[in-house]
N, C-alpha and C positions, 0 to 999 in steps of 0.2 A: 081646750082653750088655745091653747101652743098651736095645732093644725090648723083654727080658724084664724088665728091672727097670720100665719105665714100665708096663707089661702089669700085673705084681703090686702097683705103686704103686698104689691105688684112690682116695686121699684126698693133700692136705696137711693141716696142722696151722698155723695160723699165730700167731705169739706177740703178735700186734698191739702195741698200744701200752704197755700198763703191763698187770701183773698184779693191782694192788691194788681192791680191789671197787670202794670208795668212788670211787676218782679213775675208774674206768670208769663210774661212775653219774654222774658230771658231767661225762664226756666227752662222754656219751650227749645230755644234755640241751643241751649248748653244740653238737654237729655236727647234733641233730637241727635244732636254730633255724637255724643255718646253712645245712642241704641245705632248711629250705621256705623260706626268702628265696633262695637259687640258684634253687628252681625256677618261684619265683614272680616272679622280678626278671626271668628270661631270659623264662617264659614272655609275660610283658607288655611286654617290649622287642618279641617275636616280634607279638603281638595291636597294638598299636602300629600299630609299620608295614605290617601289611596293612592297617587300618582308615585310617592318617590319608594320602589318596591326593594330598593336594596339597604337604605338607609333606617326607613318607619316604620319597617314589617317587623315587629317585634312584639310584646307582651304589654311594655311601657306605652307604646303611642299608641296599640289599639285602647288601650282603657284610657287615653289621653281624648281622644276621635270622640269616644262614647261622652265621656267629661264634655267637651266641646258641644255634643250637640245636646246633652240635657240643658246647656248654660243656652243655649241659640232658642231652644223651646220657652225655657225660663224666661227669661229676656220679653221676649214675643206673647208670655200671658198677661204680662204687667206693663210694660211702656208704651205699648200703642194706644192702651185705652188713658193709660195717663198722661198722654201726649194731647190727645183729642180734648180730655178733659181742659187742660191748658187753656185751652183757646175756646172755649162753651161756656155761658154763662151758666147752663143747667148740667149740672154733672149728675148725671144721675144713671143708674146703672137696673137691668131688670134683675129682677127675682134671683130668678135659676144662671141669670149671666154670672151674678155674684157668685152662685155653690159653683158652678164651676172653678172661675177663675180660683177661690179659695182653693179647690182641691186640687187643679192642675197645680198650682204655684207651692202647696205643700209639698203636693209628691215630688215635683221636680226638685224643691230644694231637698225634703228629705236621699232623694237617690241622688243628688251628688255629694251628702255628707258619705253615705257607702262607700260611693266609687272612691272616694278620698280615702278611706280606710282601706279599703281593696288595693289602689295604688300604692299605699304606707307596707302590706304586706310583699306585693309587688320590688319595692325598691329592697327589703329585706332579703330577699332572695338573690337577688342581685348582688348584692351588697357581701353576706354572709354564707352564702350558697353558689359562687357565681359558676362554677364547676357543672354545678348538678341545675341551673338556671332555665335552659331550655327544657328541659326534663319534667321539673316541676311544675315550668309555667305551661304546660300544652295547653294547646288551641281548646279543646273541652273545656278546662279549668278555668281558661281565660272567659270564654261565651256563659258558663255557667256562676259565674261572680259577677260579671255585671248584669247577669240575667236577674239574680237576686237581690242585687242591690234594687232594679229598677221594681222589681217586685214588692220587697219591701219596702220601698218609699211611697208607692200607690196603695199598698195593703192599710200603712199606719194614714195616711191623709183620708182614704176611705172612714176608717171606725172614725176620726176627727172630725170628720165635715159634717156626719151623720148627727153625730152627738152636740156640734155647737148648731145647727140650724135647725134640730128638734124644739130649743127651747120657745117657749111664746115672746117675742119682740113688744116692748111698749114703743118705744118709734124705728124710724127709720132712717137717720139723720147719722151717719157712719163719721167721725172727726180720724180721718185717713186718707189715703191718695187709690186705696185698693180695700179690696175686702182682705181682712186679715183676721185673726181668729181671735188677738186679744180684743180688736179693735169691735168685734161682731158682738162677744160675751157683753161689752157694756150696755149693747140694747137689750140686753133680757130683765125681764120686769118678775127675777124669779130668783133664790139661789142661785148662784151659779157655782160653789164650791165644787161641788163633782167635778163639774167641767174644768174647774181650774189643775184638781189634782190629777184628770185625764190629760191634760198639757201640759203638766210638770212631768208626767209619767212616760207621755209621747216623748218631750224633750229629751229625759232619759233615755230612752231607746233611739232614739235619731241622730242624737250628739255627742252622750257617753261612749255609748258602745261603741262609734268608728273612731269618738277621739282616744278610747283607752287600747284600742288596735294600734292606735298611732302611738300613741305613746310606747307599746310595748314593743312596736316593730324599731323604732329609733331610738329605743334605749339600747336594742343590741346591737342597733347598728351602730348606735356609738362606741359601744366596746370591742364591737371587730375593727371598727378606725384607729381605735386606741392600740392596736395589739400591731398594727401597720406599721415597720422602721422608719420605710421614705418619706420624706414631705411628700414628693410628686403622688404617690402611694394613695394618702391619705386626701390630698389636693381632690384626685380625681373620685375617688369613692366619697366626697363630701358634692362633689360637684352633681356626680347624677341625682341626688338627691335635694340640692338645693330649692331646686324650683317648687318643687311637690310641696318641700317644707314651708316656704312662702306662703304659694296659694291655703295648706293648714290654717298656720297661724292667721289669717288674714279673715275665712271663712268660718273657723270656729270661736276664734274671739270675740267675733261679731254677734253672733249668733247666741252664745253663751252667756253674754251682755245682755241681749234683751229679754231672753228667756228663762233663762237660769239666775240672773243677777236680782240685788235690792229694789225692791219699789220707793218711788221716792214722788215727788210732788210735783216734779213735771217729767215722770214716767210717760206720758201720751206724747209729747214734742221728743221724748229722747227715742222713745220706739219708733216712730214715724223716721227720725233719720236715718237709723239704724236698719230698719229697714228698706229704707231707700239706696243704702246701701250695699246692702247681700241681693238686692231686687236690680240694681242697676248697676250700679260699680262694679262689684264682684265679679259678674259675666263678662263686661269690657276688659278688666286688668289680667283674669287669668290665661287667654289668649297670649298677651303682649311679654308674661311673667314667663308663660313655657317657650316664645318665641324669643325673646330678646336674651333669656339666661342661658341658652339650650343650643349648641354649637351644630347639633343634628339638624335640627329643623333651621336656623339658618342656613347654613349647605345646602338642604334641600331646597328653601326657597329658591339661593343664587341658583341653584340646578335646574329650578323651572323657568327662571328670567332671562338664563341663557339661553335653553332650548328657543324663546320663545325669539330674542334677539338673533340669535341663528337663523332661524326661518325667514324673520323680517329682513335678514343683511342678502339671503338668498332669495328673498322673491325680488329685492329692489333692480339687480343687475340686468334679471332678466325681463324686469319691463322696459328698463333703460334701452336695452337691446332690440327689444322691440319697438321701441321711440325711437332709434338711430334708422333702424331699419326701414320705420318708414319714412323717415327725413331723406334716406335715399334716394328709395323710390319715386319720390314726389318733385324731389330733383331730377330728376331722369327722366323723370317726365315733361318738365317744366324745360328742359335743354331738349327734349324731341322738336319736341311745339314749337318752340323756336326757330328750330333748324328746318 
């Protein structure tokens, strides 16, 4: 029954955000600013640190790079089509466009909840270890943790996508801006308890485990801060960690909220924001959290704006020069003729 109904399912329909024209013509215009400062924030966090090879060649900024471009992928599964939606009276989305995007947009949020726990272990080392830091973090270890993060975020979205679009759908009318997974269970004309304790169980392994990483990595690292005499001491081993903690709290509260928290009676309107959220904010803010807290990657910017102003102060002289030169010319010319 389930395989003929998805079989003659061709399309959803999704109710996105609001119905009313106007407030979609200025959702339009505030997610559009939002998705090119996402993609322009990550993109040049990503350009950054390949270019600046003395300052961002470290342990921290390559799993920073990697973070940046899951959030640029992220970003790019969800907002274009909700942008287009904006502006279309018929939002409707195909079949298999939907398993995708549901699976792409798990796995990528799933692998940057890892890499956020990989970076928590990351900062622990640093923090607690900084002696033995380079040692620890080698280039292996560093490509083989976010190897596995990204591994595990595709592996669990995999068993997930399989198991929510097995079920038989009685319509196809999605009250969402995206396919989403709570949002997909409501069309099933079935049980859906399994499936639900499969996404409390997912959520478990997606969000527990790198948030109790985090938690375990910054509880020691608060006790080696604590163990610090100097203010400046402590100033600065709170500081490399500040940003990282930010972006934490910001992405797993969120997330923890919608997944993990009470059901209540307008659970559908608080999901939908909240997920608009981790879908669209999240990827714009953490760019701007590592860039604007982070005294490295400022430096490095102003390092690339100078190169880039050097150049421009050195090619202007010499076309000046060439613009004099032939003003001369032209003179000399003009005083032959004459004469």
């Amino acid at each position: 029954m389930g395989r003929e109904n998805q079989t003659w399912m061709s399309e959803f329909i999704l109710l996105g955000l609001s119905s009313c024209w106007d407030t979609q013509v200025s959702l339009f215009v505030l997610f559009l600013i939002m998705y090119l400062v996402t993609v322009l924030g990550n993109f040049l966090i990503i350009l950054l640190i390949r270019l600046d090879s003395s300052r961002l060649h470290n342990p921290m900024y390559f799993f920073l790079s990697v973070l940046s471009f899951v959030d640029l992928c992220y970003a790019n599964s969800i907002a274009p089509q909700m942008l287009a939606h904006l502006l279309s009276a018929q939002k409707s989305i195909p079949f298999y466009n939907c398993v995708l995007q549901l699976y792409t947009s798990l796995a990528l949020g799933g692998s940057e909840f890892f890499l956020l726990g990989a970076m928590a272990y990351d900062r622990y080392v640093a923090v607690c270890h900084p002696l033995h830091y380079t040692v620890i973090m080698h280039g292996e270890l560093c490509l083989g943790l976010a190897a596995g993060c990204l591994v595990a975020g595709f592996t669990n979205s995999l068993m997930e996508t399989i198991i929510t679009f097995r079920l038989p759908l009685c319509h196809n009318v999605i009250n969402h801006f995206a396919c989403e997974t709570l949002a997909v269970l409501r069309l099933a004309c079935v049980d859906v308890s399994f499936n639900k304790v499969m996404v409390a169980t997912s959520g478990f392994l997606v969000i527990m485990l790198p948030c109790s990483l985090v938690l375990f990595s910054y509880g020691r690292i608060v006790i080696t801060i604590l163990h610090i005499h100097s203010t400046q001491g402590r100033s600065k081993a709170f500081g490399t960690c500040a940003s990282h903690l930010t972006v934490v709290c910001m992405c797993f509260g969120a997330t923890i909220f919608t997944y993990l928290g009470p059901r209540s009676a307008s659970s559908v309107e608080e999901e939908k924001m909240v997920a608009l959220f981790y879908a669209v904010v999240a990827p714009m803010l953490n760019p701007l959290i590592y860039s604007l807290r982070n005294k490295e990657v400022m430096a490095a910017l102003q390092k690339v704006l100078k190169k880039f102003r050097d150049k421009e102060v050195y090619r202007t002289p010499t076309f000046t020069l060439k613009k004099t030169n032939m003003a001369l010319c032209l003179d000399k010319t003009s005083l032959h003729l004459i004469n």
